[in-house]
N, C-alpha and C positions, 0 to 999 in steps of 0.2 A: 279857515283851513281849505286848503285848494284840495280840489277833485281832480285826481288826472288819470286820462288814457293812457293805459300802460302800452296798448300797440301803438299810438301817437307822443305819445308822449305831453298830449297838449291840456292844456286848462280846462276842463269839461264844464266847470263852474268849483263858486267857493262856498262855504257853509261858513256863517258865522257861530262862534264856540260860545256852546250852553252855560248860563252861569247855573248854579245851584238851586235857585227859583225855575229858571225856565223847566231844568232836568227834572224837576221836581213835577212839574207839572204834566210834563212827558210821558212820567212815569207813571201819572194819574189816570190821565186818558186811555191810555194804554192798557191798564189794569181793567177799565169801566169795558172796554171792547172785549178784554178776555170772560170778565162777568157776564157778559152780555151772548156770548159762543157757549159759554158752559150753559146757559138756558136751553141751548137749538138741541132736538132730542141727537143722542148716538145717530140714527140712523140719516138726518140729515146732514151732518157733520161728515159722515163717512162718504154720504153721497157727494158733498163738495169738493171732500179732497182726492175723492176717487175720479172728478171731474177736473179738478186742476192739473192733478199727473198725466192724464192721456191729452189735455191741452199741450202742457210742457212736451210730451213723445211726440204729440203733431207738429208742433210748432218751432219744433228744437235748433233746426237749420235756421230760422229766421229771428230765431231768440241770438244763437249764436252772432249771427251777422251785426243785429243791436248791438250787441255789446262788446265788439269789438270793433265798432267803427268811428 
C-alpha cells in the first residue's frame, strides 16, 4: 500500500499489507505496551500527557511544516 503526500501528491513510501498472523501479533504487542501503561500510577500518566500536549502547543508550527512537506 503506497503512502502518499496529499500536498505532493508523491510516494512518501509503501507498507507492505498484514496477513492475519502478522496483525495478530500487532495486536499482541500492542496490548503487552497498554498493560504495561496501566501499571505507571495516575499521576505519572497524567504527567506524560500533560507533557506531550504543551510539546504538540510548542511545537505545532514545526509539526505542521513535517507533515506537510
Amino acid at each position: 500500500m503506497d503512502i502518499i503526500n496529499p500536498a505532493t501528491e508523491a510516494i512518501i513510501t509503501t507498507l507492505e499489507e498484514d496477513t492475519a498472523t502478522s496483525a495478530t501479533e500487532k495486536y499482541e504487542k500492542v496490548r503487552e505496551g497498554q498493560r504495561a501503561w496501566q501499571k505507571v500510577p495516575l499521576p505519572e500518566r497524567v504527567a506524560a500527557l500533560t507533557k506531550f500536549s504543551e510539546l504538540l502547543s510548542t511545537e505545532a508550527d514545526e509539526l505542521a511544516k513535517i507533515l506537510s512537506s
